[in-house]
TIGUGU-899208 format. One line per 3 residues: number of its first residue (from 1); their letters; for each residue x negated, y negated, z negated of N, C-alpha, C, O. Coordinates in steps of 0.1 Angstrom, whole numbers, plus 2048, in hexadecimal, padded with zeros to 3 digits. Atoms other than C-alpha are relative to their C-alpha. Example, Ala and Ser with C-alpha at 12.3 -4.5 7.8 and 13.67 -1.06 7.14 Angstrom:
% residues 2
1> as> 7F7/80C/800/785/82D/7B2/7F7/7F4/800/7ED/7F4/7F9 ~ 809/80B/800/777/80B/7B9/808/7F5/7F8/803/7EA/7F7
END
This chain:
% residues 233
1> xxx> 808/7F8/808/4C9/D45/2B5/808/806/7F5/811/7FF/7F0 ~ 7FA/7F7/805/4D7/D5F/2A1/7FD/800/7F1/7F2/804/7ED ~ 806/801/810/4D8/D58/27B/804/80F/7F7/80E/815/7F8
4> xxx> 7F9/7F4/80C/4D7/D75/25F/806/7FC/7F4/7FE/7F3/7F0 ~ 800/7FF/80F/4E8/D74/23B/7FE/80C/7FE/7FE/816/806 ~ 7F9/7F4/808/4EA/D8A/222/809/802/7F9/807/7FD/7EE
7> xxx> 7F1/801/80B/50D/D91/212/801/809/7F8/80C/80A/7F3 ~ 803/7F8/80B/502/DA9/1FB/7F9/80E/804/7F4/812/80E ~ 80A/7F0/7FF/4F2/DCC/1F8/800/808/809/808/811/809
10> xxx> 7F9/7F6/7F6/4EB/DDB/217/808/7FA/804/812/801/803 ~ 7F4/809/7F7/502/DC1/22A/7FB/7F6/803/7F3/7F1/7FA ~ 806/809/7FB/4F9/DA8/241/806/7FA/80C/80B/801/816
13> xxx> 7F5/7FD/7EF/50A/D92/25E/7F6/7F7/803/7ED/7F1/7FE ~ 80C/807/7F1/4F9/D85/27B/80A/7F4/803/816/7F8/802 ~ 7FA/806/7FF/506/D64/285/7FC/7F6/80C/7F2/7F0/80A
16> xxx> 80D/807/7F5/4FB/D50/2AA/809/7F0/7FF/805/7E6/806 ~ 7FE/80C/800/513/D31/29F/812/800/805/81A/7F7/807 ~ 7F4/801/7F3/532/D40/2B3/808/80E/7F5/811/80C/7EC
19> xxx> 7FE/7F5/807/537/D64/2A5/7F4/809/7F9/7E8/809/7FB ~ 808/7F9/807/52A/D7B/290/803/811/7FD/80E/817/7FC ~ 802/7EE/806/521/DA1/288/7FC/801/7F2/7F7/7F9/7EA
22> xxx> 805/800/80F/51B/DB2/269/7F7/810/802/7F8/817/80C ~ 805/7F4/7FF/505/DCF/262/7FD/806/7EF/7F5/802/7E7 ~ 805/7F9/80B/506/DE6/245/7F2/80C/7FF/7F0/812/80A
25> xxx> 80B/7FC/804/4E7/DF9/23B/7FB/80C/7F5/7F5/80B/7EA ~ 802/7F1/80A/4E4/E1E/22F/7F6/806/7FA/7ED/7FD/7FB ~ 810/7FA/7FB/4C4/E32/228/7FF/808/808/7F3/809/80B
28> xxx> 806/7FC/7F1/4C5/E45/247/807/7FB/80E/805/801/819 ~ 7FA/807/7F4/4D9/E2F/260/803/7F7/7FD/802/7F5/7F1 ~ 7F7/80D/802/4EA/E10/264/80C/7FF/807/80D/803/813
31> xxx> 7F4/805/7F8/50B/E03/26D/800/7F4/806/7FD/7EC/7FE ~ 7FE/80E/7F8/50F/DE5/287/80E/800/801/814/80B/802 ~ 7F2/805/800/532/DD4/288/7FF/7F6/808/7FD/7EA/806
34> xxx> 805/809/7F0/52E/DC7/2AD/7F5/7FB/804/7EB/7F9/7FC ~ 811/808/7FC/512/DB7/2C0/803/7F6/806/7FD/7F6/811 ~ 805/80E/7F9/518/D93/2CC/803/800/813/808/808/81A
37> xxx> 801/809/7F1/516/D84/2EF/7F0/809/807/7E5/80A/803 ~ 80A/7F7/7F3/500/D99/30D/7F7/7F2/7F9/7F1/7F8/7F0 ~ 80B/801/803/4E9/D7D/302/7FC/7F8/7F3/7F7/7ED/7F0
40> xxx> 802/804/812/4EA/D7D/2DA/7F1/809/7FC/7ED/807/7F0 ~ 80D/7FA/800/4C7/D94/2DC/806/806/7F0/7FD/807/7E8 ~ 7FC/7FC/810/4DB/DA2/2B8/7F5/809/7FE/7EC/808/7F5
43> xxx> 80E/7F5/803/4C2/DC3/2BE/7F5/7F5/7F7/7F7/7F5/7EB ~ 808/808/809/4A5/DA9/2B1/801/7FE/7F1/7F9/800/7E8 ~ 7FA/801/80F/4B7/DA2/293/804/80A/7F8/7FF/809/7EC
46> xxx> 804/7F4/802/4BF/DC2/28B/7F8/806/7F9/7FB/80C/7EF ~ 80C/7F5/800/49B/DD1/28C/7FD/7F5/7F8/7F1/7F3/7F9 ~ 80A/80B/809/492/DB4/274/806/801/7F4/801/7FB/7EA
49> xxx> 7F9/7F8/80C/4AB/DC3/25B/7FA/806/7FB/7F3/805/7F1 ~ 802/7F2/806/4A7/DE5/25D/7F6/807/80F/7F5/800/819 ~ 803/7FA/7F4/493/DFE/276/807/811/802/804/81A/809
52> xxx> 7F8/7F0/7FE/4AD/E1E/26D/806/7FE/80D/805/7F4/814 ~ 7F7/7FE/7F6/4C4/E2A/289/80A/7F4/7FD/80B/7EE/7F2 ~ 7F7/80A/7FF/4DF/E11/290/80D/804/808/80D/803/814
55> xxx> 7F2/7FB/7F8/504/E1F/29A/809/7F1/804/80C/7EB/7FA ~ 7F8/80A/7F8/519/E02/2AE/811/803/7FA/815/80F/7FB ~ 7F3/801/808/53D/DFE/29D/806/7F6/80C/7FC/7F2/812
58> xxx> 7FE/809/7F8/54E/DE6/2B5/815/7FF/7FA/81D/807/7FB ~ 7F3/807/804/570/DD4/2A6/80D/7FA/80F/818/7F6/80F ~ 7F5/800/7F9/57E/DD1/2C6/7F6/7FC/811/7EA/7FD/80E
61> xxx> 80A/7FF/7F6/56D/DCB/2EF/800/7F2/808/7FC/7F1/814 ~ 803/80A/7FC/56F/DA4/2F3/7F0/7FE/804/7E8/806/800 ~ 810/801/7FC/54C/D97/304/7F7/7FD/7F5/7EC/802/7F3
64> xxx> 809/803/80D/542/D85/2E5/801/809/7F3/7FF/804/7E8 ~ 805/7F5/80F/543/DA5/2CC/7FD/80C/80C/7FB/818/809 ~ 806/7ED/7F9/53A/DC2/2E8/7F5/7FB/80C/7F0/804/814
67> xxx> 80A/803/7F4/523/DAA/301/7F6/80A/7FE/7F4/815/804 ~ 80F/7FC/806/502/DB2/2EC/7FF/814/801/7F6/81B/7FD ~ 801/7F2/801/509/DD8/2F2/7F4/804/80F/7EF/80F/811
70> xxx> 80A/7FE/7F6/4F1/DD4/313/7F0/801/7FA/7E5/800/800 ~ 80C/802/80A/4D7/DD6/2F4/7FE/813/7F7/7F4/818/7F1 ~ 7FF/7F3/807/4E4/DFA/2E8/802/807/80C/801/805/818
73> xxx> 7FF/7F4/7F3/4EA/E1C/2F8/80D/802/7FB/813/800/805 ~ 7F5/7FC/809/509/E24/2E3/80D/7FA/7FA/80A/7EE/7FA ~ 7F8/808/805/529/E18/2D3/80D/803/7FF/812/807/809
76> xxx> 7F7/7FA/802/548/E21/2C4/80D/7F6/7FF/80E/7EF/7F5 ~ 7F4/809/7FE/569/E0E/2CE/80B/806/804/80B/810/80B ~ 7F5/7FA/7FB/58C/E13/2CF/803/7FF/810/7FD/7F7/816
79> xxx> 803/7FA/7F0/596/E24/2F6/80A/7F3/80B/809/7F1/817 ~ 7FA/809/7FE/5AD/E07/2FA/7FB/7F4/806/800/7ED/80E ~ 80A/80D/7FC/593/DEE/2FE/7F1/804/808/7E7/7FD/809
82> xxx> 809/7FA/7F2/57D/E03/316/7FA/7F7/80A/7F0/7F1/80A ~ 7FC/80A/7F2/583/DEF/334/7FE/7EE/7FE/800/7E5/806 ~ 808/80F/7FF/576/DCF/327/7F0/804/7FC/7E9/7FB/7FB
85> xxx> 80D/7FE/803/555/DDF/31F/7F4/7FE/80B/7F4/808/813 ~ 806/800/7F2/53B/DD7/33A/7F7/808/800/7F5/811/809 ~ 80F/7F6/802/51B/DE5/32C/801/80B/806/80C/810/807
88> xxx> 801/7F2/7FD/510/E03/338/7F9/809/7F7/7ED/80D/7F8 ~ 801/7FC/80E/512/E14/317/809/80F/7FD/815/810/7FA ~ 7F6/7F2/80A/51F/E38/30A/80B/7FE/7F7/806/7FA/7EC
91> xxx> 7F5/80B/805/542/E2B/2FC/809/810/7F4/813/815/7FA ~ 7F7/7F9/80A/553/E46/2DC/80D/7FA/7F8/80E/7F1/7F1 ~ 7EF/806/802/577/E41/2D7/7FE/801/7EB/7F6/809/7E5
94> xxx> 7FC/809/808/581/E2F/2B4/80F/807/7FC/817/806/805 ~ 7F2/800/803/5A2/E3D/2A2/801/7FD/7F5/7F7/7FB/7EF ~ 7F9/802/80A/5B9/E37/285/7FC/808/7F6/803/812/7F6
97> xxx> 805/7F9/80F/5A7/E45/262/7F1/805/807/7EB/80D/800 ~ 810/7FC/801/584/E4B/272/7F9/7F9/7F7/7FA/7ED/7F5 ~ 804/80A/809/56F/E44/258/7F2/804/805/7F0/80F/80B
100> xxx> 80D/7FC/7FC/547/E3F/25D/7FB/7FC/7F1/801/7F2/7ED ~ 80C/7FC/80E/52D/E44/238/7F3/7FB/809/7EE/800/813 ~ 810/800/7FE/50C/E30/239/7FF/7F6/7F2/804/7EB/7F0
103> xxx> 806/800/80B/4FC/E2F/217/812/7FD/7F3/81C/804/7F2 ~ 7F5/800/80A/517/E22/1FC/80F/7FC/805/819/7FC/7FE ~ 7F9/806/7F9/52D/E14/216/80E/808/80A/80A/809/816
106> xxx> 7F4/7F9/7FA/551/E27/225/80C/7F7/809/818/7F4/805 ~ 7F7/807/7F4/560/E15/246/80C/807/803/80B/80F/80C ~ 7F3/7F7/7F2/581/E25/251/806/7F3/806/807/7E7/802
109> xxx> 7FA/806/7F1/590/E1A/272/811/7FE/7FC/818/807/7F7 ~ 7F3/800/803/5B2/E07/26E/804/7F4/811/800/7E8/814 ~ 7FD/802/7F0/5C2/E02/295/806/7F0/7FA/80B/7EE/7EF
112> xxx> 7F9/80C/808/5CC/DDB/296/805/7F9/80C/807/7ED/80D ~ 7FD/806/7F0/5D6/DD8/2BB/805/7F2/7FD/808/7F0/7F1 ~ 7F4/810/7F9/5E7/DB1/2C8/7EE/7F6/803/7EA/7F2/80E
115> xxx> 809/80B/7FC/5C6/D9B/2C6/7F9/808/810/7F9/803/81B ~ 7FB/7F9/7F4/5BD/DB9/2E0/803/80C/7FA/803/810/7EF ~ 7F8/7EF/803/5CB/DDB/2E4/7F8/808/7FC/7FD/813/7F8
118> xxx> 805/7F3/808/5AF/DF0/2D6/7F7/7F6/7F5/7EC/7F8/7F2 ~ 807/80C/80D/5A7/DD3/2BA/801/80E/7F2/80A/814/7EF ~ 7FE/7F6/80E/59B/DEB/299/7F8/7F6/7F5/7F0/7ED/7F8
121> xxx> 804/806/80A/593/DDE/277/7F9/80C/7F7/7FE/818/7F7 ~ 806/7FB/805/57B/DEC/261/7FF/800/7EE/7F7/7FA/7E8 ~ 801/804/80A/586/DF3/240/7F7/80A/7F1/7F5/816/7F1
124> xxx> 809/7F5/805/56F/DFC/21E/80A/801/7F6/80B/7F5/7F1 ~ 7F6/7FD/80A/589/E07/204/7FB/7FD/7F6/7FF/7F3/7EF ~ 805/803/80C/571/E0A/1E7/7FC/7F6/7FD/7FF/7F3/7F2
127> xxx> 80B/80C/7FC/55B/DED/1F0/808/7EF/7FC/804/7E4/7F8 ~ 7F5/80B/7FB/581/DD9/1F8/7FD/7F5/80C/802/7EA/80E ~ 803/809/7F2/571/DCD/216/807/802/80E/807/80C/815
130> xxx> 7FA/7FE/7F1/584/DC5/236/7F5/7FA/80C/7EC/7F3/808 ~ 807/807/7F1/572/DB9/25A/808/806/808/807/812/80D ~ 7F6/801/7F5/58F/DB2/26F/7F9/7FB/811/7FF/7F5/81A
133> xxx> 807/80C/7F2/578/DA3/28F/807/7F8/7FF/806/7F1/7F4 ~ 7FD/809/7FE/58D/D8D/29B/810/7FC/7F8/815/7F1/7F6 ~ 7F1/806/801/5AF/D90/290/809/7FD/7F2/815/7FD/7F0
136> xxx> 7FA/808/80B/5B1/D81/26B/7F5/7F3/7FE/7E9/7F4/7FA ~ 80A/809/807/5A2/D62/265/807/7F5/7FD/813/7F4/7FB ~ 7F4/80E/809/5A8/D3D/257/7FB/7F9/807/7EF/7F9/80B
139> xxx> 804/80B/7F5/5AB/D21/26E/804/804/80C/80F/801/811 ~ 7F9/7FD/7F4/5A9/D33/28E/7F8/7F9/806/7ED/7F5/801 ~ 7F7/7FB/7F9/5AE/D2F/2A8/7FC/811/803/7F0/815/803
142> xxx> 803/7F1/7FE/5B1/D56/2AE/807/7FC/812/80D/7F2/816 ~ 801/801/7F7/5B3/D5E/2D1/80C/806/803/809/812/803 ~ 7F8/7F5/7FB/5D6/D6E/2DC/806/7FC/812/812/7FE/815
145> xxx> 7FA/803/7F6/5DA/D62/301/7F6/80C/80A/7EA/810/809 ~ 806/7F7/7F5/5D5/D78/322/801/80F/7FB/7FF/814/7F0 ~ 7FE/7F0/7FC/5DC/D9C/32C/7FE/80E/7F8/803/819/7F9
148> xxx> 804/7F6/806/5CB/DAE/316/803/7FF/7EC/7FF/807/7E3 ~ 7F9/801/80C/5DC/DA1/2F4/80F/7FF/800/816/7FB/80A ~ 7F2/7FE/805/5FC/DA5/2E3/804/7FA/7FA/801/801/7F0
151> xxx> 7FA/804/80D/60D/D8E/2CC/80C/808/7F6/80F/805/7EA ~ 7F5/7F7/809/62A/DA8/2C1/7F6/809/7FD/7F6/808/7F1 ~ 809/7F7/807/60D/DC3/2BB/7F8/7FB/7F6/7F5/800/7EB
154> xxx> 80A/807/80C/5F7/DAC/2A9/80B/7F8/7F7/805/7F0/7F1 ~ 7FA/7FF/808/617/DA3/295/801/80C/7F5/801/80A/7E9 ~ 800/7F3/802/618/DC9/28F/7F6/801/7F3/7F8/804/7E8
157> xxx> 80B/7FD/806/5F4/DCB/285/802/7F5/7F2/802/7FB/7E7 ~ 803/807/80A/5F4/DAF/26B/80A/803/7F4/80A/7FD/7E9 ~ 7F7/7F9/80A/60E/DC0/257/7FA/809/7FA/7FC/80C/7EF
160> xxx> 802/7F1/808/5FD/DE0/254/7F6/7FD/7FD/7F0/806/7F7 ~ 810/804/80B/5DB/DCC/248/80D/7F9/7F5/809/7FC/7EA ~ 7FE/804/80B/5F6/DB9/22F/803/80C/7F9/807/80B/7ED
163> xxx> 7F9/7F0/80C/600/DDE/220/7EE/803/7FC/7EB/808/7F1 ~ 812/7FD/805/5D6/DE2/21E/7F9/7F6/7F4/7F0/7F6/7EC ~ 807/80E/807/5D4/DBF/20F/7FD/802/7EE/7F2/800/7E7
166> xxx> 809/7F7/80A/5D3/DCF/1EE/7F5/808/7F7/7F3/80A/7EB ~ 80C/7FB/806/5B7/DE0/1EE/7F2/7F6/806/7E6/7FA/805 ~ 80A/808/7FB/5A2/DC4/1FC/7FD/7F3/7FA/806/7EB/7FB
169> xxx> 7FF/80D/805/591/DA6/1EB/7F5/7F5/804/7F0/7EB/7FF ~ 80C/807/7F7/578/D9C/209/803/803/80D/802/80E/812 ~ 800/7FB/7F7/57E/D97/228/7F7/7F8/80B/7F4/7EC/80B
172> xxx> 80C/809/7FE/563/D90/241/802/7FE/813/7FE/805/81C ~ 7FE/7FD/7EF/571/D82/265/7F3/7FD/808/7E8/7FB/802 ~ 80C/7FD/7F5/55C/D80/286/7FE/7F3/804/7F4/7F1/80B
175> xxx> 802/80D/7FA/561/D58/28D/808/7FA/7F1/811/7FF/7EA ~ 7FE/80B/808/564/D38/275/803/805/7F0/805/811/7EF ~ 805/7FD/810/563/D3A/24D/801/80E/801/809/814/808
178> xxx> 808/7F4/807/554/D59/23D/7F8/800/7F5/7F0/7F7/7F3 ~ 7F0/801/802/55F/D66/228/809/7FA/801/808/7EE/803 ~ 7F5/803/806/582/D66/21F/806/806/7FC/805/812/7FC
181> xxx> 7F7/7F8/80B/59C/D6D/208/80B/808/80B/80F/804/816 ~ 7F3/7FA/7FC/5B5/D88/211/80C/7F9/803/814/800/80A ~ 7F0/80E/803/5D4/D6D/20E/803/7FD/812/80C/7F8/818
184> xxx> 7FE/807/7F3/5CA/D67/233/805/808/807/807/804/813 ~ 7FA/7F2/7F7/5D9/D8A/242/80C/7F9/7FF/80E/7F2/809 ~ 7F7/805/807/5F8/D7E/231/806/7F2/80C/810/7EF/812
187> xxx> 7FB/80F/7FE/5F5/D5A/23C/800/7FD/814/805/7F5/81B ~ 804/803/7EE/5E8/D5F/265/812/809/805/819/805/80E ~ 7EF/7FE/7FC/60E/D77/265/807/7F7/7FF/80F/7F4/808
190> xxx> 7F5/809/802/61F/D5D/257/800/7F4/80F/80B/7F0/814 ~ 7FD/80A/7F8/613/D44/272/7FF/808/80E/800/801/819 ~ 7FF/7FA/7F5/612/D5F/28C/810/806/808/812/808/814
193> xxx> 7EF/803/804/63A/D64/288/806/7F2/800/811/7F0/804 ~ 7FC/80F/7F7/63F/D40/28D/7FA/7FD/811/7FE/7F5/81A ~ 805/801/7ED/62C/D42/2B0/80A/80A/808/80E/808/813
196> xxx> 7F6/7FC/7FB/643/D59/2B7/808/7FE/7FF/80F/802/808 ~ 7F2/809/800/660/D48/2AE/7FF/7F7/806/80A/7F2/805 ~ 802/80D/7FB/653/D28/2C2/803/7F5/7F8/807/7EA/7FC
199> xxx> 7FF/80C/807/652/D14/2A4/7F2/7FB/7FD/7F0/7F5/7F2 ~ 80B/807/803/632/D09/2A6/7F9/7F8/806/7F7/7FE/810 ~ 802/80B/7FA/624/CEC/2B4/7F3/802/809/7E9/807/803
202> xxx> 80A/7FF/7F9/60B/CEB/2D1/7F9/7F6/80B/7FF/7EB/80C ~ 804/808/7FA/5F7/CD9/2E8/7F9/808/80B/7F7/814/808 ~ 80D/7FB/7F8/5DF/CE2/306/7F0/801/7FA/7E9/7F8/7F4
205> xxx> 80F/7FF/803/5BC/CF1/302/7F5/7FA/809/7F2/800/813 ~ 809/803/7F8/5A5/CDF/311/7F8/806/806/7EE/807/7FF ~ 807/7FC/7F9/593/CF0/32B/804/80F/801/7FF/818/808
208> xxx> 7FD/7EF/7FE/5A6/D12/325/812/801/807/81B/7FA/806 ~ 7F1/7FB/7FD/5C6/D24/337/808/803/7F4/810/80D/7F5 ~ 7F5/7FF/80E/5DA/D21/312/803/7F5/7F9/7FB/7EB/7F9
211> xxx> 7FD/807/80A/5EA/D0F/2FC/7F7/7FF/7F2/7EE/807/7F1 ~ 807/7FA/80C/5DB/D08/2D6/80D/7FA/7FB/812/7EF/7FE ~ 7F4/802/808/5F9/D0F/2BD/7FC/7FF/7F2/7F5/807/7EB
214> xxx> 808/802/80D/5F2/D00/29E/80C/805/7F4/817/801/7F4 ~ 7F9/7FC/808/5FF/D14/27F/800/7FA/7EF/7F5/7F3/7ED ~ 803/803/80B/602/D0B/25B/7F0/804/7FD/7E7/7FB/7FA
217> xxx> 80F/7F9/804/5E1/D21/254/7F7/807/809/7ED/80D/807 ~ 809/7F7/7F1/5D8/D2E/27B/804/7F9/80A/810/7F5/80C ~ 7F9/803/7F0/5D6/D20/29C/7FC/80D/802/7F7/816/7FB
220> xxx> 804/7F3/7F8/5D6/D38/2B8/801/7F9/80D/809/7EF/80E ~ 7FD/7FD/7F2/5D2/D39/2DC/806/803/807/803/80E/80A ~ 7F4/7F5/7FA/5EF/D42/2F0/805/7F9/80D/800/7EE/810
223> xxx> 7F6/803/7F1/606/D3E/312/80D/800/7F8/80D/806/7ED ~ 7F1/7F9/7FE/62C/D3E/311/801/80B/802/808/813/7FB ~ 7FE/7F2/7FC/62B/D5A/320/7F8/810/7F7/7FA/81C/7F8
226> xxx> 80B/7F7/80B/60F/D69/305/80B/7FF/7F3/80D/809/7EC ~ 7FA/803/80B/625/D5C/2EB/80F/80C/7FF/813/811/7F5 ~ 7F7/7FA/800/643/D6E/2F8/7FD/811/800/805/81A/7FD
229> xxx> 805/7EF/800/631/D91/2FB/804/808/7F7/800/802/7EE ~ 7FD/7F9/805/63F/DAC/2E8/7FA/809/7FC/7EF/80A/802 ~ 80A/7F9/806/62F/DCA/2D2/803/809/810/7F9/80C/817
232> xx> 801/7F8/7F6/63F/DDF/2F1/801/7FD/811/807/803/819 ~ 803/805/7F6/633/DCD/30E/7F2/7FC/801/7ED/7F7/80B
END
């Protein structure tokens, strides 16, 4: 079952226990910031919000933030993460400084490839709000194993959210505590640079094809072979 907060004015995340969406709230549309699991029913929750228009934001095209799009017609994701999308949904490409306006609220698009290659983060400058989906958070585990992530790109990316860190004094990820303080952009590189150095200690995941590498301040998910991946590979 799909829980709502509210995190302030016009802001709201949906949560089913696993991941979560957020939806900001204009006077003539709304923004959605992914939809859940093919069977998170998020539409429901939604319409119990608001009943304006609703535009689909999608932070990147894993199952559990782009399932629930078998609930919409529409959706705007970077072109990179296409090809995990299953829905049969009208799909608008995502770039670097797109910004989208609903009511007091100003998202620009900041590219954050490695967790996957068309991973975008959604940042509000004025507001100092970030929503990384998946790829800042505390604790972890973040996901970087299998074909479609990068650990040298998502090294990349978390540098150019620490040059943003700045202007941001909330950050609202897609799995486990929410908020959090900016300190964690900072702190998920630091232990993301030790997984690539192989200094970090690991064990088997139970029931999964990865390792779990436990960091000072992040596990992650990874292979040897994920670990060794490069920004240009």
């Amino acid at each position: 079952m799909v829980q709502t907060q509210c995190l302030g004015e016009n802001l709201y995340a949906f949560f089913d226990g696993h991941v979560r969406q957020f939806l900001l709230v204009g006077p003539d549309r709304a923004l959605l910031l992914d939809t859940g699991y093919d069977r998170s029913h998020l539409r429901e929750a939604v319409r119990a919000v608001t009943d304006r228009p609703v535009q689909v934001l999608l932070t990147h095209g894993d199952p559990d933030h782009a399932g629930g799009l078998v609930d919409f017609d529409e959706a705007w994701l970077q072109e990179r993460d296409w090809p995990l999308v299953k829905a049969p949904v009208k799909l608008h490409p995502l770039h670097q400084g797109d910004a989208f306006v609903c009511g007091d609220y100003r998202l620009e698009v900041v590219e954050i490839p490695g967790h996957t290659y068309g991973s975008v983060a959604f940042l509000d400058r004025g507001k100092g709000l970030l929503f990384p989906g998946d790829s800042v958070q505390k604790d972890g585990p973040i996901y970087l194993f299998g074909n479609h992530r990068n650990v040298g790109l998502y090294i990349q990316s978390q540098r150019s959210l620490l040059a943003l860190a700045g202007e941001v004094h909330t950050v609202y990820p897609c799995h486990h505590d929410c908020p959090i303080d900016p300190v964690y952009i900072g702190r998920n590189l630091e232990d993301t640079l030790a997984l690539q150095a192989g200094t970090l200690p690991s064990e088997p995941t139970p029931g999964m094809p990865c390792r779990t590498y436990r960091g000072k301040w992040t596990a992650f998910y990874c292979t040897e072979a994920d670990r060794c991946r490069t920004a240009g590979n």
